[in-house]
VOTOR-331947 format. One record per residue (C-alpha): residue number from 1; residue in one letter; x, y, z. Coordinates in pm, whole numbers, m for minus. Layout:
% VOTOR-331947
 resi resn   east  north     up
  NUM    A      X      Y      Z
...
This chain:
% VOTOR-331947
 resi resn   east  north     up
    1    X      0      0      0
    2    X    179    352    m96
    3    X    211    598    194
    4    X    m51    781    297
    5    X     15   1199    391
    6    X    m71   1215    812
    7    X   m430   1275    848
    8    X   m419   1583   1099
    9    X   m634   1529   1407
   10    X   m898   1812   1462
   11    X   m745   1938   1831
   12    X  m1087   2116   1865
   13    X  m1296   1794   1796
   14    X  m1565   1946   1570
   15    X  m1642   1691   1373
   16    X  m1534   1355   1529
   17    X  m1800   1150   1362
   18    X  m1670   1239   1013
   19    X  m1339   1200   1162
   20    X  m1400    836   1306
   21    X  m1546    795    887
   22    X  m1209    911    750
   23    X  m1024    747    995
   24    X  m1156    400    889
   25    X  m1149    467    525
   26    X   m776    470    540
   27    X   m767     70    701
   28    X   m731    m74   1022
   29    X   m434    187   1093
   30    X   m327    509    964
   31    X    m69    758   1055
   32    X   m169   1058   1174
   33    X    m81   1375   1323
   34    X   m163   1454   1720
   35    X    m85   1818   1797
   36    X    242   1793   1595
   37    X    354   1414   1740
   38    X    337   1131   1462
   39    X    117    799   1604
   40    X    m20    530   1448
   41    X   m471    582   1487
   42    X   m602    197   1496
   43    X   m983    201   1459
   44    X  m1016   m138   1389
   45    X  m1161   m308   1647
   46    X   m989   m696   1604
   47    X   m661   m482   1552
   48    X   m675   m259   1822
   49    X   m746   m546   2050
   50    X   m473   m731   1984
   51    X   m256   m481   1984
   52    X   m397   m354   2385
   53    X   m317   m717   2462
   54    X    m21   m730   2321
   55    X    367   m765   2515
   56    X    476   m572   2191
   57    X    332   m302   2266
   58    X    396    m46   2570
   59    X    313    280   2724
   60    X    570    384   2856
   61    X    703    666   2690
   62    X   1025    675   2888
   63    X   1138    309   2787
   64    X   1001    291   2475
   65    X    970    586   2250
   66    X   1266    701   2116
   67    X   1184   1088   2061
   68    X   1034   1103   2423
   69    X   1328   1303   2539
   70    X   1256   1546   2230
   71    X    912   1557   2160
   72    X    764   1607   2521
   73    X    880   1945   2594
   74    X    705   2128   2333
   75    X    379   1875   2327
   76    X     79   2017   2489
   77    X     m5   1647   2557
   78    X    323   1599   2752
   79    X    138   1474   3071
   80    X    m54   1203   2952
   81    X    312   1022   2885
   82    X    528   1190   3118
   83    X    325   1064   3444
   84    X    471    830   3681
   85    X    143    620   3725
   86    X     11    295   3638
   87    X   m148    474   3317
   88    X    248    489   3168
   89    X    367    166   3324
   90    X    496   m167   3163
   91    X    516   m527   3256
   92    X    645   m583   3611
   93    X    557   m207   3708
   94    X    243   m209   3576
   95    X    125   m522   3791
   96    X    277   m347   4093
   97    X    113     m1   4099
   98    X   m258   m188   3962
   99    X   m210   m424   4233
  100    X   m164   m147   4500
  101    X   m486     73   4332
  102    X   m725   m249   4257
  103    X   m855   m232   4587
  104    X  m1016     95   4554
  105    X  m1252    m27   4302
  106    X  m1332   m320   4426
  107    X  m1710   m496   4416
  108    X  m1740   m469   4812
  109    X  m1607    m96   4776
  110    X  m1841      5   4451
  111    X  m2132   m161   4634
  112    X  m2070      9   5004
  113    X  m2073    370   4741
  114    X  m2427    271   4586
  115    X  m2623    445   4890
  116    X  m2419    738   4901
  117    X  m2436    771   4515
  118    X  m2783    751   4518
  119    X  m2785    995   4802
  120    X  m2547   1278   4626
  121    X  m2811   1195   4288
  122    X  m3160   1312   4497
  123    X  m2969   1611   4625
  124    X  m2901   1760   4271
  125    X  m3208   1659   4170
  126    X  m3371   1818   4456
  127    X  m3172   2164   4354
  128    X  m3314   2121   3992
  129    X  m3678   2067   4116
  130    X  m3681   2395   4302
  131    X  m3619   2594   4004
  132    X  m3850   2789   3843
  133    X  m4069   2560   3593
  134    X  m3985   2633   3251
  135    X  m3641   2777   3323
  136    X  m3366   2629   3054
  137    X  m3133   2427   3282
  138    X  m2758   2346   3191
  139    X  m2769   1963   3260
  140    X  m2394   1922   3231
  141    X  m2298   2225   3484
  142    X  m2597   2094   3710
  143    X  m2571   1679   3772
  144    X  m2331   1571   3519
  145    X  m2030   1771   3645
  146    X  m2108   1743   4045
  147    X  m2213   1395   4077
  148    X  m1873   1281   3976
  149    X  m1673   1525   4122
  150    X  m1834   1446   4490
  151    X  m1840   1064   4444
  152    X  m1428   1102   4370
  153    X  m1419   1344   4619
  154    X  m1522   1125   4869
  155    X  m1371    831   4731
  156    X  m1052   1045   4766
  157    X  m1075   1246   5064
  158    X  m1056   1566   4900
  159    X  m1285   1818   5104
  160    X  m1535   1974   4995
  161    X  m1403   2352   4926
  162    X  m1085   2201   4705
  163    X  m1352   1976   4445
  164    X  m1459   2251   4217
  165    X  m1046   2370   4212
  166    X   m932   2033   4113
  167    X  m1274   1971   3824
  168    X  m1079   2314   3620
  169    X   m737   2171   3646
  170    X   m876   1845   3546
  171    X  m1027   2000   3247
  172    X   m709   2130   3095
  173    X   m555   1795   3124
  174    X   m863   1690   2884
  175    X   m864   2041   2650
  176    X   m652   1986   2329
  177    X   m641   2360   2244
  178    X   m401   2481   2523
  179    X    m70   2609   2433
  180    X    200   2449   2516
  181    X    263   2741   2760
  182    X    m73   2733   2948
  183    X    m91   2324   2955
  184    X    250   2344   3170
  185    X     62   2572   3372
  186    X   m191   2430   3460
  187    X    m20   2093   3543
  188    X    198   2271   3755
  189    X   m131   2413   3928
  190    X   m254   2011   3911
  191    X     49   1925   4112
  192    X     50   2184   4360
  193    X   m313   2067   4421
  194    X   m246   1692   4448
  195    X     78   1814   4701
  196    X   m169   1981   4887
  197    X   m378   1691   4930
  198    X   m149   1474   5029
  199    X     21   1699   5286
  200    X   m334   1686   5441
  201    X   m443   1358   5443
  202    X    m86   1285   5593
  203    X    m99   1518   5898
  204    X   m444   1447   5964
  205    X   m406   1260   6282
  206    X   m702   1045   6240
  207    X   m682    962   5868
  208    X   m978    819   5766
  209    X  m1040    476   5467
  210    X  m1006    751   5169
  211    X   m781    595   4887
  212    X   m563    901   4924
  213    X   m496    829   5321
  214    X   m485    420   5271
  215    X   m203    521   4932
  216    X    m25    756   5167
  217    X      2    479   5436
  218    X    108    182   5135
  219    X    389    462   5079
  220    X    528    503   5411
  221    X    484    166   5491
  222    X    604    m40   5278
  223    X    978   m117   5312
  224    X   1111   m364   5046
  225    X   1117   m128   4778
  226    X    757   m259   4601
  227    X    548     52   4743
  228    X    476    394   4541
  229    X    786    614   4498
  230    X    652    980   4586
  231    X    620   1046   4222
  232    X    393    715   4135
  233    X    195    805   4483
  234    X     99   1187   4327
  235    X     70   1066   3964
  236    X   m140    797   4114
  237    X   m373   1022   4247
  238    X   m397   1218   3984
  239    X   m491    953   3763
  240    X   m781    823   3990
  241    X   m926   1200   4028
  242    X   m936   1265   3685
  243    X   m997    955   3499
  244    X  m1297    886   3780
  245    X  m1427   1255   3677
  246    X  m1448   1373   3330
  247    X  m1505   1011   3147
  248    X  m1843    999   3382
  249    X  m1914   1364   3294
  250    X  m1937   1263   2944
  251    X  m2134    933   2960
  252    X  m2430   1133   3178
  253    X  m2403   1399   2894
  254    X  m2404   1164   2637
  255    X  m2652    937   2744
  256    X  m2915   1209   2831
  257    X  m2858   1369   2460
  258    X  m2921   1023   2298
  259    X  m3239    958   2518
  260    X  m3413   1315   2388
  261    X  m3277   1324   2055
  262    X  m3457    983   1979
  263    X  m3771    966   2237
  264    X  m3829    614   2115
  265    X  m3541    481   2287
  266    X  m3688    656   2587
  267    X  m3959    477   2530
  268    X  m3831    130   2480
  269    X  m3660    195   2833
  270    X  m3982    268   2995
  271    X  m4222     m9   2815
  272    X  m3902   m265   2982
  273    X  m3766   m342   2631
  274    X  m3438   m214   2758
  275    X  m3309   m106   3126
  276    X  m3111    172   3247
  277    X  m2755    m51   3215
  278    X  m2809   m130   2840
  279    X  m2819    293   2763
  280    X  m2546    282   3018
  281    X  m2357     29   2734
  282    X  m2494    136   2391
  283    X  m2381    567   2497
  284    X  m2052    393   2556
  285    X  m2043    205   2272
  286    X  m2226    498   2013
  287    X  m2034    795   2195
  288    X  m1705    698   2398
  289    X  m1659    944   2657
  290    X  m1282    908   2515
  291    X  m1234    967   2138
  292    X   m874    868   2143
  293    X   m631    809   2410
  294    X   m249    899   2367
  295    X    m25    702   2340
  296    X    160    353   2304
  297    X    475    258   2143
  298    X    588    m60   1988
  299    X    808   m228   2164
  300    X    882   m432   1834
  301    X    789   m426   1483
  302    X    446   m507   1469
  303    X    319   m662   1085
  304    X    m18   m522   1017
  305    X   m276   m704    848
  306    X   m197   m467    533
  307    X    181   m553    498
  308    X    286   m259    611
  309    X    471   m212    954
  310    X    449    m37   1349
  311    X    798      5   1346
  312    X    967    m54   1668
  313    X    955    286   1890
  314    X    651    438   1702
  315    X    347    561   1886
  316    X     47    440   1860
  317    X   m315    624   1955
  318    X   m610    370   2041
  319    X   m922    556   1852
  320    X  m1158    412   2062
  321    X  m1455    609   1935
  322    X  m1398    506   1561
  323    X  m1383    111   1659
  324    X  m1696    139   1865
  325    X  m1835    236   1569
  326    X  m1650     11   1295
  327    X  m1938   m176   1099
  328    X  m1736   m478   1089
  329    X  m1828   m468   1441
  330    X  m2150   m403   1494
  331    X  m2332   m402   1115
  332    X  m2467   m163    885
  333    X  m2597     27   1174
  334    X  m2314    101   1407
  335    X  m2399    489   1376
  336    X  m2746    454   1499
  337    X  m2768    468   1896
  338    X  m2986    121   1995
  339    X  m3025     25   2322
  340    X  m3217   m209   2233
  341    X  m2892   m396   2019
  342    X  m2841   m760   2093
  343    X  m2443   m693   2132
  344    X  m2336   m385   2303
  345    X  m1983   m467   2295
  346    X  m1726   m176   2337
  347    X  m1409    m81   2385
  348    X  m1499    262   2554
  349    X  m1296    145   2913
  350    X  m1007    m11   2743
  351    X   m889   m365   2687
  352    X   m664   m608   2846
  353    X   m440   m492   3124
  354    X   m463   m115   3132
  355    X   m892   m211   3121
  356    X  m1027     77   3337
  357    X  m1074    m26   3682
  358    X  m1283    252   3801
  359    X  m1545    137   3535
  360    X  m1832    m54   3770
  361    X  m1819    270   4000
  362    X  m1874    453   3620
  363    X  m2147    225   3557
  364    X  m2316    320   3901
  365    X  m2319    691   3875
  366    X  m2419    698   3556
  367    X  m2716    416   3563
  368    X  m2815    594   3909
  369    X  m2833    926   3775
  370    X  m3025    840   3447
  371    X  m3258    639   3658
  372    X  m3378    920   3936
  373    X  m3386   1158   3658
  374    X  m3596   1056   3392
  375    X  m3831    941   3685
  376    X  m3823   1328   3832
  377    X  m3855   1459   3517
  378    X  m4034   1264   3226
  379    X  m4118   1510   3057
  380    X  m3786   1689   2976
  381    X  m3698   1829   2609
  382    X  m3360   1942   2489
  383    X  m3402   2320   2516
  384    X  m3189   2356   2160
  385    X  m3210   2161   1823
  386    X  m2923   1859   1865
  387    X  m2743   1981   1596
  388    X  m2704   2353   1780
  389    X  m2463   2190   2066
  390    X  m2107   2251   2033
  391    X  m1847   1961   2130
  392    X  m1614   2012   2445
  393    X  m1265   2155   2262
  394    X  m1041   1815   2256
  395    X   m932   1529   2022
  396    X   m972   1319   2333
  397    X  m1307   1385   2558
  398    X  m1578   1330   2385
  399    X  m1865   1562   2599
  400    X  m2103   1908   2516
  401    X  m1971   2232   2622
  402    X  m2351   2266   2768
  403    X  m2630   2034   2716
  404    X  m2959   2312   2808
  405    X  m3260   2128   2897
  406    X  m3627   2231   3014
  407    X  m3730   1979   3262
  408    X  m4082   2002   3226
């Protein structure tokens, strides 16, 4: 096959659907350009599976790709493969910082949430019922951005006046339009935040079973050398705060778009033909609250299915949203939101060893929230045509600057 130019990755998002459509014209992989930084976009789904299972293939930058040292510096993406977390590790120090996290997000520990989930839900709900009726409501500012932000709160320990801080910062990690300039800024604010955090947790002299008190103790406790270095223990909590934030933001968004764009899937919901989990899968599947998540590297050559080649030390960018939607997966109607559809497989949380472990508490919010408020409000109506909202500014969430409502 002759070599293609880079396709250029929209860093403002516009148009992701025609860019999942372009994407897969070009075959199961195509080189393209992120924000200046050469990668390899897979959008096939068998592909990109393999590949996220695959020893050959690695995220960490450090190890692995060859122009880390010059590239990063002048990449507005630099954190996402600069961090110190289990999100960048390989091998042997991948299975020792997931081993140290797993227990966080574990089925005892996403169950003991459900009653404070539900709790944090009719409180937002209650907020939105005491508006004036008829008044156009932001649903993303109002339930989609706090519920996650106080279930990792409290997951965390982060108090109450420091959440809405951290939910900025943690939005310029996600925007793909910052400078170079202002996305070392605001990691730098990120970091002083998380240093913060931990400096509290660890004089509190009754810490309490917050993930950020029991990581602080795994720290200082551990003495053979297999604990979090200060680095992984920050970059760890960064990566639980965040990733446990915006990704949920975007499914509630998502979901509740879907739902009053297409009333009859509303309806197939409420005559039982489909419960709250299957939207819960099927806005995953039709809209991944990640688009495309930077980046691996080949740890090897890697033959694709073309006869062309990964070479060893390339990057590689897993394009989630355009396999969800590959019609070798899922037919002729892969673009059509169904939650009715017999297979609602998806690759929105990952695949293999880095698969997200914070996704049953995702599943929870999200199928909790959707729940309590189509039953508080059944008869709420986008308050703008579908086609009139704007995409969050990124190449990699996948969310509504606003999504305006009327609740009825």
């Amino acid at each position: 096959m002759p070599e293609q130019p880079l396709l250029v990755l929209d860093p403002a998002g516009e148009d992701h659907h025609a860019e999942y459509e372009a994407l897969r014209a070009r075959g199961a992989a195509t080189r393209v350009d992120v924000l200046g930084v050469p990668a390899w976009s897979v959008s096939d789904p068998r592909l990109l599976k393999r590949l996220l299972n695959s020893p050959d293939v690695s995220k960490d930058a450090r190890a692995h790709w060859p122009d880390f040292a010059e590239a990063v510096p002048d990449w507005p993406l630099a954190l996402w493969v600069a961090v110190h977390n289990m999100f960048t590790a390989y091998g042997d120090d991948h299975r020792r910082l997931r081993r140290m996290v797993a227990p966080a997000f574990s089925s005892r520990r996403v169950q003991a949430m459900r009653p404070a989930v539900e709790a944090i839900v009719d409180s937002l709900l209650d907020d939105l019922a005491a508006r004036p009726a008829g008044e156009e409501v932001d649903l993303r500012e109002a339930l989609a951005y706090p519920l996650p932000i106080a279930v990792i709160g409290r997951l965390m320990g982060v108090p109450d006046s420091r959440r809405e801080s951290f939910r900025g910062l943690v939005d310029g990690v996600f925007s793909t339009t910052l400078s170079t300039a202002q996305a070392a800024a605001n990691t730098a604010s990120l970091y002083e935040a998380l240093d913060r955090l931990i400096a509290a947790r660890r004089a509190d002299p009754e810490p309490g079973d917050d993930m950020t008190s029991l990581l602080i103790a795994a720290r200082d406790e551990e003495g053979d050398g297999s604990g979090f270095t200060d680095a992984e223990l920050r970059d760890t909590l960064l990566l639980m705060i965040s990733a446990g934030y915006e990704t949920t933001v975007n499914v509630i968004d998502q979901a509740v778009t879907a739902l009053l764009t297409d009333p009859g899937q509303l309806a197939h919901v409420r005559a039982g033909r489909a419960g709250w989990e299957d939207v819960v899968e099927e806005t995953l599947r039709h809209e991944s609250a990640v688009k495309h998540l930077p980046l691996r590297f080949a740890v090897a050559d890697i033959a694709l299915p073309d006869g062309r080649t990964i070479a060893r030390g390339e990057a590689i960018l897993a394009s989630y949203g355009a396999a969800n939607r590959h019609p070798d997966w899922h037919g002729r109607t892969a673009d059509r939101f169904d939650a009715t559809r017999p297979s609602k497989e998806h690759l929105a949380f990952g695949h293999g060893v880095h698969f997200c472990l914070g996704a049953p508490l995702a599943r929870l919010e999200v199928a909790t929230a959707l729940r309590s408020l189509f039953e508080r409000f059944p008869d709420m109506e986008l308050a703008v045509p579908h086609e009139d909202l704007r995409p969050m500014p990124s190449l990699i969430s996948n969310g509504h600057r606003a999504l305006p409502v009327r609740l009825g």
